[in-house]
N, C-alpha and C positions, 0 to 999 in steps of 0.2 A: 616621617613624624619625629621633631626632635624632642626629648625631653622625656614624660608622661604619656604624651600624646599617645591616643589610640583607636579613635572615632573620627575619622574623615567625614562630615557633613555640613551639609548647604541650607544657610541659615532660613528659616519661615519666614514666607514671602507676603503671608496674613495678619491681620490682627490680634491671632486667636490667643497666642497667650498672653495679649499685653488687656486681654480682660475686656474690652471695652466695646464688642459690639452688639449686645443689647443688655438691656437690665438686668441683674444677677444673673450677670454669665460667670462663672464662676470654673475656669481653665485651671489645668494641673499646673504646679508651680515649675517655670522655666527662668533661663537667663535672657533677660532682653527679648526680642522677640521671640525665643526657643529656636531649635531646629526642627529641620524635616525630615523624616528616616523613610523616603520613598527610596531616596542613594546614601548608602552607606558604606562607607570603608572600615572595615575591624581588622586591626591587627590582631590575630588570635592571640599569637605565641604568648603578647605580651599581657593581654585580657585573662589570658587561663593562668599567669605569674601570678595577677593581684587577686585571684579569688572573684572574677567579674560573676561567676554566676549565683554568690552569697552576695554582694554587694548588690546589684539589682534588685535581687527577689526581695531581702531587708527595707530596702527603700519603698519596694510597690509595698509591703503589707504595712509598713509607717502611714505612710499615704490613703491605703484605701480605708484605713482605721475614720479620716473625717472626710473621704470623696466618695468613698463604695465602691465605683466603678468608674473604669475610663473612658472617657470621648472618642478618643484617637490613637486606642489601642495599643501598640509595643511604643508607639513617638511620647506619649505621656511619659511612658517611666524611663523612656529614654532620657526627657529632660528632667526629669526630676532629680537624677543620678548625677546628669552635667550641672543642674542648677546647684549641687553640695560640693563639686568635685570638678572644675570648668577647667581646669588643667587640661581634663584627658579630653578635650577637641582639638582637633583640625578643624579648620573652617574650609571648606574647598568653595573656589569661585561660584558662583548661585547659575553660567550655564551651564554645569552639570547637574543640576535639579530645577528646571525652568518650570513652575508651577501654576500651575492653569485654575487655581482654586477660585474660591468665592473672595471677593473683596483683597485679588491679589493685587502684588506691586511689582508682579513679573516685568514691567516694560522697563523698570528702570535699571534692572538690571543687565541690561544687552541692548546695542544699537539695532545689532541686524539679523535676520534668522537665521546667517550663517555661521554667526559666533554659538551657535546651538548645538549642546553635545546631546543632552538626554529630553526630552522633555515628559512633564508629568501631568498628567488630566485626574488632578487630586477634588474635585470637585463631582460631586451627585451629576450635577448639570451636565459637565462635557462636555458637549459643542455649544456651549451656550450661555461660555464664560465672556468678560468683557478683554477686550485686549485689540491693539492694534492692528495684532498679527491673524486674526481670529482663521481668517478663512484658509489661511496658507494653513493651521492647524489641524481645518476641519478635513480639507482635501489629503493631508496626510490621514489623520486618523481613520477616514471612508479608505485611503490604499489601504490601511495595515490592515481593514475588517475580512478585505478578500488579496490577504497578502500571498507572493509566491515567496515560499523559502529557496527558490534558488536564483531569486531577483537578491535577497539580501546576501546568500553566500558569495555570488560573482560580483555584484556590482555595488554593493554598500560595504560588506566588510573585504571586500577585497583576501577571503581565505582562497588559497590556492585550492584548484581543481584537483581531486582526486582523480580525476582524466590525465592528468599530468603525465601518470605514469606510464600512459599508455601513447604520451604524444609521439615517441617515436612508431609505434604503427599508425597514428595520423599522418604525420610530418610527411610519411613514403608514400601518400598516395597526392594523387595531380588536385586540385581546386576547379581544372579545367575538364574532368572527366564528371562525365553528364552523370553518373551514379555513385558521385561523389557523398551525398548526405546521406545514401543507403549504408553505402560500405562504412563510414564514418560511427553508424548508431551504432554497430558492433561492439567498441570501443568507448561508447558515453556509459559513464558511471550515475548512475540514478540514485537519488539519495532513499535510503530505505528504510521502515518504521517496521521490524519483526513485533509480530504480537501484540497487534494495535488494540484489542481488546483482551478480558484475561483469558487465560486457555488453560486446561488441566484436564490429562487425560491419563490412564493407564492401561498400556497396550495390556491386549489378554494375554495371558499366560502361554496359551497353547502355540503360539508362534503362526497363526494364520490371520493377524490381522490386518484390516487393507483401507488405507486413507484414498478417500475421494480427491483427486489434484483438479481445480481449476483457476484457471483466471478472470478479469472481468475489470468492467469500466463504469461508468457511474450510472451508463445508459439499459445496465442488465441488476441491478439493484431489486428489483421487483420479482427478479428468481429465486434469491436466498429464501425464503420463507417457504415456498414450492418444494429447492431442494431439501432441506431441512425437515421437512416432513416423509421424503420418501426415503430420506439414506438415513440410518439412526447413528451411521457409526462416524468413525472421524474424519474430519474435512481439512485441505489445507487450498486458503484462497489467495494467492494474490492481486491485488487491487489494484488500478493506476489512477491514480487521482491527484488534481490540486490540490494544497493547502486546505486552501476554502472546500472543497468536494469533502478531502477528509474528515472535516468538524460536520458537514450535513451527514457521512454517514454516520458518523457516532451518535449525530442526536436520534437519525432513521432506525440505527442497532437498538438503542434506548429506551426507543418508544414500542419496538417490537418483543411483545410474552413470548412469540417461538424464537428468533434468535438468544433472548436474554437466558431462556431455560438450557440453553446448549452452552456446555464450557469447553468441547472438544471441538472446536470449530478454532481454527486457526487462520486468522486474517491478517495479511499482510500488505502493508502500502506500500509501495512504490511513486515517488511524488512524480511528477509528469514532466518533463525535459525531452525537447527537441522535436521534431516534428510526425515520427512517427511512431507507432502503436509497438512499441515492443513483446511481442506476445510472446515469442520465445523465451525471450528473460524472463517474463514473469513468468510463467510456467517452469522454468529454472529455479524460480527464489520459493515457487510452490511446492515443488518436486524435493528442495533440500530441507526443508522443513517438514520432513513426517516424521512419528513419533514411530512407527507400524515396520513390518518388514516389507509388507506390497501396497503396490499403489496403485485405484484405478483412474489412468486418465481421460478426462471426460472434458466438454466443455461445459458455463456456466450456460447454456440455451439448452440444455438438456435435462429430461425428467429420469431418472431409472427408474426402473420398474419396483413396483412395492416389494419387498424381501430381497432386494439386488443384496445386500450386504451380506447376510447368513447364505445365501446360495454362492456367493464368486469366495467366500470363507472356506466352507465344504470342497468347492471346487478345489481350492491353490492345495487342499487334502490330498484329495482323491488323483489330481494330476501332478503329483509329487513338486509342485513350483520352487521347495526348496533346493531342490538337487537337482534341476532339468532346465534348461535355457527355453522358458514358453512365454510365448505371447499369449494370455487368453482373450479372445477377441468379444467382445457383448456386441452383438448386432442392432444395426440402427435403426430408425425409423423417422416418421416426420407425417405432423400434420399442419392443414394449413388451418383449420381452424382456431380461433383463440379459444374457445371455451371446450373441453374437450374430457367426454366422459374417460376417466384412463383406463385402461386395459386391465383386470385383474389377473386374469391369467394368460399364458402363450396361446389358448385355443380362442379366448374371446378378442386376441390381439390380431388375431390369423381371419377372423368373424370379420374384424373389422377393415384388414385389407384387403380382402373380394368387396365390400359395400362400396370402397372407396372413400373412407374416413380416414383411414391411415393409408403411409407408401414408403416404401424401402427410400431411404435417405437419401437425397438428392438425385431420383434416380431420373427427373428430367431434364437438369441444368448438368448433373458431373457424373455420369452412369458409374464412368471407372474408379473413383473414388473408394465405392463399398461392393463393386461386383466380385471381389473374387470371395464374398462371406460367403457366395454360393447361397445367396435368400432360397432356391427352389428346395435345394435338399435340407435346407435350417427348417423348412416346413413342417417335415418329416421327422429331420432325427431327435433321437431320446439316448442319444449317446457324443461326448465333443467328436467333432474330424478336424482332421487336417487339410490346412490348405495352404499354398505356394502363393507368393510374392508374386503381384504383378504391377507394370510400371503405373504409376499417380495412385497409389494400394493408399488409402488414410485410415485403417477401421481406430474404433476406440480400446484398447488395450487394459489387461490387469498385468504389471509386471511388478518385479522384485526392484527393490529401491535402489539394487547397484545397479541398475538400467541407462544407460548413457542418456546426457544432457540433450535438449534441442540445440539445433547451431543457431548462434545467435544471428548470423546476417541476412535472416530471412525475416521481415519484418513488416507491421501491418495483413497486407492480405494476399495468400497465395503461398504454396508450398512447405508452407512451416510444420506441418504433421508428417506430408508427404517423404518430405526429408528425414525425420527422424525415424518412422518406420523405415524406409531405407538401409539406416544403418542398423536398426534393430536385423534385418534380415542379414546386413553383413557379418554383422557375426554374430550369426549360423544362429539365431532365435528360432525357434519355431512355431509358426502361427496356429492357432485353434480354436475353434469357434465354440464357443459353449451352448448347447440345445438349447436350454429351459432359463437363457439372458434376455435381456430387450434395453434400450433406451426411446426414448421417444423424443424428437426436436420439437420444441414449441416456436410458434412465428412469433417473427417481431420484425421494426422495421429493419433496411442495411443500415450496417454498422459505415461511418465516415471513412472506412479504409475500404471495401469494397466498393462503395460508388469510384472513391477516386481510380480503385487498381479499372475499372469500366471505362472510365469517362478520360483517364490521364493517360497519353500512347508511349510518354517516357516511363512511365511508372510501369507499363507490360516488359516494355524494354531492358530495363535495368533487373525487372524478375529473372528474366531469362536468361540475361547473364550473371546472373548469381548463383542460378540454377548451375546452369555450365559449370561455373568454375567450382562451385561443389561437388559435381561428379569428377572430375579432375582430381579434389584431395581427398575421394573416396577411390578411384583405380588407385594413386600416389602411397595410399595408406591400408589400404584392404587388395591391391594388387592384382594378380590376374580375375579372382571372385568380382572383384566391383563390374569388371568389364561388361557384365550383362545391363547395366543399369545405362549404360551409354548407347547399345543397339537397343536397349527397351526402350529407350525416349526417343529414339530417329523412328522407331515401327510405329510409336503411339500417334 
């Protein structure tokens, strides 16, 4: 800007200050046709020299003394300012504000769409301005409504990948090895939105507070309001969602009195890159986001039991969780019914699995998963016990928030909990069942990563060696201990 200069803007492309398009129309006083403050450049340094914020404000109360009020908002006394003082513009070329207005004169300013830097849908109408180019506008405008933001970070603006940094663990692995895009997700950096709604919590005092961790996708939306009535205390969710998925949950959060009345509920996006379901990360980016010292993780298809929060509270008390390496284990359940009277207490929960309404969690498709909670004697006790690690062990845990990460190369469906108890037991956790716990699983349909881990023979295949080669950097790293977890998989 040489001179004065200090307003970069792109002249109005309408009729509207030059007065004349209906009878007593009567526009804010500009230069020539005015400009348009859709794009503007301000040079601060030299704005805040001349006093620009007494200059303005002088000029709009001069002005509103015989107009009242403005048409077109900050652009009115924008020109009003330039029209006493036409020094301080830049005029910048008009494709950096291509204006799609009512009765504009956009076309003559550009031959072709590709001389197109910004363009601006300054009209009410919107797709239903006149112009040459109309339809090339309207097909952009319908992309931007269900835009991906990581369509415009890779391939419009061209910012480098924060994956960048990781290309040299990309670069070492073959393109030609058939579980190439598993091992790869490891390493994809997801762009993330912490605290997508507001959040304000203040942990109790007493230091036994315990955030609920889970994650979830746009297709289990219909549990928050469920969960949120049986946990009172704090929650931390991460989300995977598109752009577009995003703005539907915020209108779905919005529209809901039980999530709006919760401010300790901590929901986090994760926008959606690459092809499979990273539940590990998000359970990661859930897991470092608690406000609390313990954390229970759960999934987002799970009810707890009404009072779960003040009981597993008392618990992390009574079984000293601050000073003792313990897993406390809440025992699972599952019904197949959708509508489902819930359990008020452990005896009418116990009522209900002789009838055959409730069943120990997955105990017909993955027995191993939840058999070592030992459900016979959880019937019975009124006091936690103890129990041993056994191989494909998943139960759902309360631990302390220095709790080690999930691995992130386990992705989509299959072994991603399996694993992380794993190492919980490698070092030396101790697992324990709590009597007077429950969750209960609600059905719904499969989720897009188990049909495929069923129906895809590479996707079983590439599980298995990822399996592998994670018990490999569990003996590598936890050393002769790990070795049981290598003869527990060949016995399993």
């Amino acid at each position: 800007f040489p001179g004065q200069q200090v307003l970069g803007l792109v002249e109005n492309q309408s009729d509207w200050y030059l007065g004349n398009l209906w009878k007593n129309h009567r526009p804010w006083p500009a230069l020539g046709r005015g400009y348009n403050t859709g794009v503007i450049l301000l040079l601060l340094d030299k704005l805040r020299k001349m006093k620009w914020e007494q200059m303005w404000r002088l000029t709009a109360e001069r002005e509103l003394m015989s107009m009242l009020s403005t048409s077109l908002a900050d652009q009115d006394i924008f020109n009003a300012v330039i029209k006493q003082n036409p020094f301080l513009v830049y005029q910048l070329p008009c494709f950096w504000n291509v204006q799609l207005s009512d009765h504009t004169r956009s076309e003559q300013c550009y031959r072709d769409v590709s001389d197109l830097k910004v363009i601006h849908w300054n009209s009410p109408k919107k797709l239903r301005v006149k112009n040459k180019h109309v339809e090339f506008f309207r097909n952009l405008y319908l992309t931007f409504l269900e835009y991906d933001g990581n369509l415009l970070r890779r391939e419009l603006f061209g910012c480098p990948s924060e994956a960048d940094v990781n290309s040299e663990n990309v670069s070492g692995m073959s393109r030609d090895d058939l579980c190439y895009e598993f091992r790869r997700e490891r390493f994809t950096v997801h762009r993330t939105h912490l605290y997508f709604l507001h959040y304000e919590y203040e942990p109790a005092s007493d230091n036994t507070d315990v955030t609920l961790v889970a994650q979830l996708s746009m297709d289990r939306l219909q549990m928050l309001e469920a969960i949120c009535k049986h946990w009172e205390g704090p929650i931390s969710l991460a989300l995977y969602l598109s752009d577009a998925e995003a703005q539907q949950f915020l209108r779905y959060a919005q529209g809901s009195e039980v999530l709006m009345s919760r401010h300790n509920v901590g929901y986090h996006i994760v926008y959606k890159e690459g092809q499979f379901y990273p539940v590990n990360l998000l359970r990661n980016v859930a897991m470092k986001h608690i406000s609390t010292p313990y954390m229970f993780l759960s999934d987002i298809d799970f009810l707890p039991m009404y009072g779960l929060y003040e009981y597993l509270r008392k618990s992390i008390t009574q079984l000293d969780l601050a000073n003792t390496k313990k897993a406390l284990i809440v025992p699972a359940f599952e019904t197949l019914r959708y509508r489902l009277s819930f359990p008020k207490s452990k005896a009418e929960l116990l009522s209900m699995l002789d009838m055959g309404t409730l069943f120990t969690f997955r105990y017909h498709v993955w027995t191993k998963g939840h058999a070592p909670t030992n459900f016979a004697k959880w019937r019975t006790a009124t006091t936690p016990y103890r129990v041993e690690w056994e191989a494909d062990f998943e139960p759902y845990v309360v631990v302390r928030k220095d709790c080690p990460e999930y691995d992130r190369r386990f992705v989509g469906f299959g072994w991603n909990k399996v694993a992380h108890i794993m190492e919980l037991d490698a070092q030396e956790y101790e697992f324990t069942v709590l009597p007077n716990a429950y969750m209960i699983h609600m059905p719904h349909a499969p989720s897009f990563d188990i049909t495929k881990f069923r129906s895809n023979k590479q996707y079983r295949i590439c599980l298995k060696t990822l399996k592998e080669e994670f018990q490999q950097d569990m003996s590598r790293h936890y050393g002769f201990a790990a070795l049981k977890y290598l003869t527990a998989e060949n016995n399993s």
